[in-house]
C-alpha positions in Angstrom: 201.1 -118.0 189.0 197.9 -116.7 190.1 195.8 -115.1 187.3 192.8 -113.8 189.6 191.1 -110.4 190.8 192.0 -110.5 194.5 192.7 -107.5 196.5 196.5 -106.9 198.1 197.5 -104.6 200.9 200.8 -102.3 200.0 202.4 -100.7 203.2 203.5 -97.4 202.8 204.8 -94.1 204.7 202.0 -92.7 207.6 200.5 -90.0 205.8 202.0 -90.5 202.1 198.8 -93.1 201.2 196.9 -90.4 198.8 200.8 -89.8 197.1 200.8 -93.1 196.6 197.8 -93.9 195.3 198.1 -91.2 192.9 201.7 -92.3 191.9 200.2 -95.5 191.4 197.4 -94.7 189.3 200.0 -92.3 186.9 202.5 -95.6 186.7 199.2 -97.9 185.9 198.2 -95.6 182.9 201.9 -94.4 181.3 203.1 -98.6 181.8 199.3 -99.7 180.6 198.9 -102.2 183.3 195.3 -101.3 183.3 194.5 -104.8 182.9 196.2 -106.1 185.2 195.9 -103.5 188.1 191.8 -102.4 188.5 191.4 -100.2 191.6 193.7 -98.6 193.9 191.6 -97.6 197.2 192.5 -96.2 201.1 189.4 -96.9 203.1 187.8 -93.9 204.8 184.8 -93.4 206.9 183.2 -90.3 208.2 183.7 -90.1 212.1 181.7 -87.1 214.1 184.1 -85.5 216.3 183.2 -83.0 219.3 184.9 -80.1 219.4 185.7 -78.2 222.7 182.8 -75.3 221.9 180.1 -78.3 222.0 179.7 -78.8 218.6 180.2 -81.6 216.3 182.3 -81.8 212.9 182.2 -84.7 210.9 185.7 -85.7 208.7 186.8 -88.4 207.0 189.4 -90.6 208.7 191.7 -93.4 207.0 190.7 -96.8 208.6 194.0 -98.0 208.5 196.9 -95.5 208.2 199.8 -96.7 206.1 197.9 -98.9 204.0 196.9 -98.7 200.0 194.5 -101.5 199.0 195.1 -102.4 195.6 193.0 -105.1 193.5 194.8 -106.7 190.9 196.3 -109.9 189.3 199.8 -110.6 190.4 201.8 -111.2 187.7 205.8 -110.3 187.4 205.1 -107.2 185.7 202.0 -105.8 187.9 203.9 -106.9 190.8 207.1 -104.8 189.8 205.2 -101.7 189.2 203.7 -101.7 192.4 206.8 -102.5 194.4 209.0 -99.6 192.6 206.1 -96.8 192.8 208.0 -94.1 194.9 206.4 -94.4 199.0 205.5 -98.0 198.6 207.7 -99.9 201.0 206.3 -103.6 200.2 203.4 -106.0 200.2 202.2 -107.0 203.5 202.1 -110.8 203.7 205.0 -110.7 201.5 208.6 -111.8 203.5 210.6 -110.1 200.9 213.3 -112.0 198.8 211.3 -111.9 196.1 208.0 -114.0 198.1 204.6 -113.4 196.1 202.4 -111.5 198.3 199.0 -113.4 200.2 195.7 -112.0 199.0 193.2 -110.9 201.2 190.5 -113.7 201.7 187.0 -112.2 200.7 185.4 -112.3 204.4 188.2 -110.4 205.2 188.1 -107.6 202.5 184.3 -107.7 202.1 183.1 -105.9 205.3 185.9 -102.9 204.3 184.4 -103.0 200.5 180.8 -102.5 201.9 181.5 -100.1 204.4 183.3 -98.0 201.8 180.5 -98.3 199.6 182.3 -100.8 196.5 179.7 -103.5 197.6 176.6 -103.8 197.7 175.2 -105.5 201.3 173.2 -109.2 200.5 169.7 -108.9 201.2 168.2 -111.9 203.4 164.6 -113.0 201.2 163.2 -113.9 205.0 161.5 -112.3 208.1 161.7 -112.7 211.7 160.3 -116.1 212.8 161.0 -117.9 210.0 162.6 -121.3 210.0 167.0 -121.5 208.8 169.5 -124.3 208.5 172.9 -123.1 209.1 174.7 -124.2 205.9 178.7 -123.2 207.1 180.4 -123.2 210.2 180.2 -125.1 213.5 176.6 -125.4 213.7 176.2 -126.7 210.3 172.8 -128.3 209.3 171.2 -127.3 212.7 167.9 -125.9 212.2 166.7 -122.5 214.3 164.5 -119.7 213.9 165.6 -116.1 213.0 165.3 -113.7 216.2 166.6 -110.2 214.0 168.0 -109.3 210.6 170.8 -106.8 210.3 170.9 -105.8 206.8 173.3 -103.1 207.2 176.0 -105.5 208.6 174.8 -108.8 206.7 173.9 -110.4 209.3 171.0 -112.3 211.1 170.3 -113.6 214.5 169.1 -117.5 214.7 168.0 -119.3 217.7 169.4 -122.7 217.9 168.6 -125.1 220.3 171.9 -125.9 222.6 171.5 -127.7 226.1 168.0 -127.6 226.0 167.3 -123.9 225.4 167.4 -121.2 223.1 170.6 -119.5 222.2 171.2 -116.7 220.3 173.7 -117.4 216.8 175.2 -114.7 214.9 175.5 -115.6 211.6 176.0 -114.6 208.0 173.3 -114.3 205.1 175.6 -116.7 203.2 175.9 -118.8 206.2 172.5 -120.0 206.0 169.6 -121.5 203.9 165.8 -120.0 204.2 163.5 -123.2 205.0 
């Protein structure tokens, strides 16, 4: 049985995520599951929309409709509450028949965390033109220099030498080593 914070997706009705979310928050506190279920969140972000006069109105707008993200330790207990809260019609990654659901893996849930504001984005100690090693992935221990940092996204460009030229790599901050 798995005893770690990881973050679960619970299907539910179209347009019933803030009922449940709020059910599940009032079944958290009155069954004091509190530590064993730590955040209940429905990712929104703030889209500009035109309207037909010319001008522009910005709402919020769920990023995935039918979905509650909850992040919480799976035990029998936790599980049961959030399976019986009223609008919750299962785990996804769960088959049913009584199948533990599949967490979400962090690079997964990590870009919807920082675009939602629960995490803060890695800063890169490094500029432009300095020298990397790319630490994961398929280019692993090649060694290029960094074209452009993107620190809103996480990301950096690196130019590794492939077939004799310069290519453009994007890549992680974690997915590389400052030289």
């Amino acid at each position: 049985m798995e005893n770690k914070r990881l973050w679960y997706i619970v299907q539910t009705y179209s347009g019933f995520e803030n009922s449940v979310k709020e059910n599940l928050k009032r079944r958290i506190e009155t069954m004091q599951m509190e530590n064993k279920i730590f955040e209940v969140m429905i990712p929104e972000e703030l889209k500009a929309e035109k309207k037909a006069d010319g001008s522009i109105k910005e709402k919020m707008v769920k990023m995935f409709p039918g979905y509650v993200f909850i992040e919480m330790m799976v035990t029998d207990d936790s599980w049961f509450v959030v399976r019986n809260t009223p609008g919750v019609t299962g785990f996804l990654g769960s088959s049913g028949g009584g199948t533990k659901p599949i967490p979400l893996l962090p690079e997964e849930i990590n870009p919807i965390l920082k675009k939602c504001g629960l995490l803060q984005a890695q800063k890169l100690n490094a500029k432009v033109g300095q020298s990397v090693k790319v630490a994961t992935g398929a280019f692993t221990g090649q060694i290029g220099t960094i074209e452009s940092i993107n620190d809103e996204k996480g990301t950096v460009k690196v130019l590794l030498e492939m077939f004799g030229r310069k290519t453009p790599i994007e890549l992680d901050f974690a997915d590389i080593e400052v030289l």
